[in-house]
C-alpha positions in Angstrom: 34.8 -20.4 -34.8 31.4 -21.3 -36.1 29.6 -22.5 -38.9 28.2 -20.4 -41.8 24.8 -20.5 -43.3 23.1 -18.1 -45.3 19.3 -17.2 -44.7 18.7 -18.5 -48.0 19.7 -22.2 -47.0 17.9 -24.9 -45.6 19.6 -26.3 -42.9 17.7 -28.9 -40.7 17.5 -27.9 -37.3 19.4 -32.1 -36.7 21.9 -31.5 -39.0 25.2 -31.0 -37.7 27.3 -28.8 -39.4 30.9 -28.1 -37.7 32.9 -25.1 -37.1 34.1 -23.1 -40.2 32.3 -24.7 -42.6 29.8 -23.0 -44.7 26.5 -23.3 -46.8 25.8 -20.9 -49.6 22.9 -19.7 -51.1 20.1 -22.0 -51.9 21.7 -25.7 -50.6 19.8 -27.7 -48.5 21.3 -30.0 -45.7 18.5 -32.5 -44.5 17.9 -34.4 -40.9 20.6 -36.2 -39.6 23.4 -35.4 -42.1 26.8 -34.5 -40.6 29.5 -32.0 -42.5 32.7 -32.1 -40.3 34.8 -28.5 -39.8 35.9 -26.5 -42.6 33.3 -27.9 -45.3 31.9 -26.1 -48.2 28.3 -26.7 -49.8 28.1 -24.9 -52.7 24.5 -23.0 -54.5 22.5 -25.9 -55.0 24.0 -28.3 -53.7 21.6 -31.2 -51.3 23.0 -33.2 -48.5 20.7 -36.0 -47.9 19.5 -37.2 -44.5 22.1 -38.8 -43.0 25.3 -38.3 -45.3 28.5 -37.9 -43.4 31.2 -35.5 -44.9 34.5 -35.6 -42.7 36.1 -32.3 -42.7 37.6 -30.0 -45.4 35.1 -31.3 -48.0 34.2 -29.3 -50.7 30.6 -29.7 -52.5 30.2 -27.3 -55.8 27.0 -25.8 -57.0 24.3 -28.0 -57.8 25.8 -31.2 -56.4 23.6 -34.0 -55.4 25.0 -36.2 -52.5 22.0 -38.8 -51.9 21.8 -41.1 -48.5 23.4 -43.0 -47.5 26.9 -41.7 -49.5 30.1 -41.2 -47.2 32.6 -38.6 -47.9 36.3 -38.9 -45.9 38.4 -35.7 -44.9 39.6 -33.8 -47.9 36.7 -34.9 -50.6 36.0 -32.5 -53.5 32.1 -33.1 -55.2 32.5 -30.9 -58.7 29.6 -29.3 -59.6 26.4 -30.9 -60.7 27.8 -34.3 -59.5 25.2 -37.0 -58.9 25.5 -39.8 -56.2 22.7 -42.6 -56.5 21.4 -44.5 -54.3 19.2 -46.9 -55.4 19.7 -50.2 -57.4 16.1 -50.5 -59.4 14.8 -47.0 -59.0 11.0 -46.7 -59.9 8.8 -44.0 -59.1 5.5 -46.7 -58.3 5.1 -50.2 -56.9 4.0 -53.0 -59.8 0.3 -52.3 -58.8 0.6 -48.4 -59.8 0.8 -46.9 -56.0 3.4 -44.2 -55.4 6.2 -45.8 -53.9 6.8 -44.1 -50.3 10.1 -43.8 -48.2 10.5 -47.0 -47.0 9.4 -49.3 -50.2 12.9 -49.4 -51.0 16.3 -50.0 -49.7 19.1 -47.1 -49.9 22.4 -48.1 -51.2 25.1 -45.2 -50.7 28.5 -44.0 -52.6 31.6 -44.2 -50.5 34.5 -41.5 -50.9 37.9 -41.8 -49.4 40.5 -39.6 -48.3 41.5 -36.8 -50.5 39.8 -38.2 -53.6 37.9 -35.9 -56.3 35.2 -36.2 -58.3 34.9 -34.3 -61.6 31.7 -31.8 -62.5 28.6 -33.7 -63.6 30.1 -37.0 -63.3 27.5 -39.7 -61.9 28.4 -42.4 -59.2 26.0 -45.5 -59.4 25.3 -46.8 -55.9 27.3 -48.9 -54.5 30.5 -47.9 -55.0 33.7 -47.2 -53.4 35.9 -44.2 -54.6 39.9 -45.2 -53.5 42.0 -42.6 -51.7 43.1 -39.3 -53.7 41.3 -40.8 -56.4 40.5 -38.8 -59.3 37.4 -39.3 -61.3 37.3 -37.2 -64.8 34.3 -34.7 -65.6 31.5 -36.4 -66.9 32.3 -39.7 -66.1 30.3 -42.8 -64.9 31.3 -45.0 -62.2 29.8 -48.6 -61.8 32.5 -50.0 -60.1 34.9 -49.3 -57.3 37.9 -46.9 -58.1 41.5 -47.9 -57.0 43.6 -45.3 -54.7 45.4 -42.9 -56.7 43.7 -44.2 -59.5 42.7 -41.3 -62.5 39.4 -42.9 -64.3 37.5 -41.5 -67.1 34.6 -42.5 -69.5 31.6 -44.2 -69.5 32.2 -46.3 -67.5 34.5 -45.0 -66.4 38.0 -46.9 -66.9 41.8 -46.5 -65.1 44.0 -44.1 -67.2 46.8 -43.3 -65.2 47.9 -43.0 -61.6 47.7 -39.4 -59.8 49.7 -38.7 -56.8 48.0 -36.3 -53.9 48.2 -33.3 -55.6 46.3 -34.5 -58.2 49.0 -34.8 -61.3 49.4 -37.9 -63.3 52.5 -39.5 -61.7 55.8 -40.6 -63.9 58.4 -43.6 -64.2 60.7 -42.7 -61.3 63.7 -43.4 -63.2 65.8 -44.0 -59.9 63.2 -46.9 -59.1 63.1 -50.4 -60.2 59.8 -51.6 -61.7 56.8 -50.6 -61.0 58.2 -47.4 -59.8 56.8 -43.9 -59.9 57.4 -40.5 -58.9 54.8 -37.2 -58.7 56.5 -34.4 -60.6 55.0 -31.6 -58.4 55.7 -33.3 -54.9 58.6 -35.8 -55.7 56.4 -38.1 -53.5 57.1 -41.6 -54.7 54.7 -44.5 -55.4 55.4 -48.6 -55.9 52.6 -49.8 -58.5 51.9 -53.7 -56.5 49.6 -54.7 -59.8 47.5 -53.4 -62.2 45.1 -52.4 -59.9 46.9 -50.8 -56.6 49.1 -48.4 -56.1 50.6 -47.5 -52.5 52.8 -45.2 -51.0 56.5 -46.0 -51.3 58.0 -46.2 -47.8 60.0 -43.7 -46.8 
């Protein structure tokens, strides 16, 4: 199996880009930036030089992914999603001279496993987004996200607790405290404190 890029894209020539994944119309994938198998870059969307996407990521239209952000296995970028990457961004130096590649230092946004990002939400460099994570549409993250965590707002701000597929998890009445249950999977989760959730064991 290999990759697919329309003639439309703009693919550099050291970009890797592994089997079965595919870049649409109009995205742009710059030097050095690796998509793993099975990856989708939607219209629009740029890959800057030297981002890592594991595979199975999904990027929608119009979704920026600025160096030097890292995306796990399983990531979905909504569209028109913004990742920064600079703390004090300016466009010249104090004496009025365009600033040039290397005037600044890159900071990058970090994506775990499974976690989702809603469309035209923003993610301020540096931050990390926890395990099938879910950030609402239009949010703004400043600060890390907790695994399983479903933040919203701006800034965004812990809700609930999602499960892997994605839906807000219950009390598992069967539990004891701290207990909870997804209602799609059944997959059970043990709430430590306010701020991590893990896997129950099985």
């Amino acid at each position: 199996m290999t990759a697919r890029i329309v003639d439309s894209a703009d693919v550099s020539p050291e970009a890797q880009v592994g089997d079965g994944s595919s870049v649409w119309h109009l995205a742009q994938v710059r030097e050095g930036a690796v998509l793993g198998e099975n990856c989708i870059i939607g219209r629009g969307a740029y890959v800057g030089p030297g981002v890592r996407l594991g595979d199975n990521c999904k990027l929608q239209n119009y979704a920026l992914v600025y160096e030097p952000a890292v995306l796990e296995d399983g990531v979905f970028v909504g569209p028109a999603v913004v990742f920064t990457n600079d703390h004090y961004p300016r466009a010249v130096t104090p004496d009025g001279t365009l600033k040039r590649g290397d005037d600044w230092e890159a900071v990058g946004v970090t994506v775990r496993q499974g976690a989702s990002i809603g469309a035209r939400s923003v993610c301020i460099a540096p931050v990390t987004v926890g395990r099938w994570a879910l950030v609402a549409a239009g949010s703004v993250v400043n600060r890390d996200v907790p695994d399983f965590a479903l933040v919203a707002g701006v800034p965004a701000k812990r809700l609930r607790w999602v499960g892997k597929a994605g839906v807000p998890l219950e009390r598992d009445p069967d539990g004891g405290e701290g207990s909870w249950v997804c209602p799609k999977t059944g997959e059970k989760y043990m709430e430590k404190d306010t701020d991590t959730l893990v896997e129950a064991a099985q």
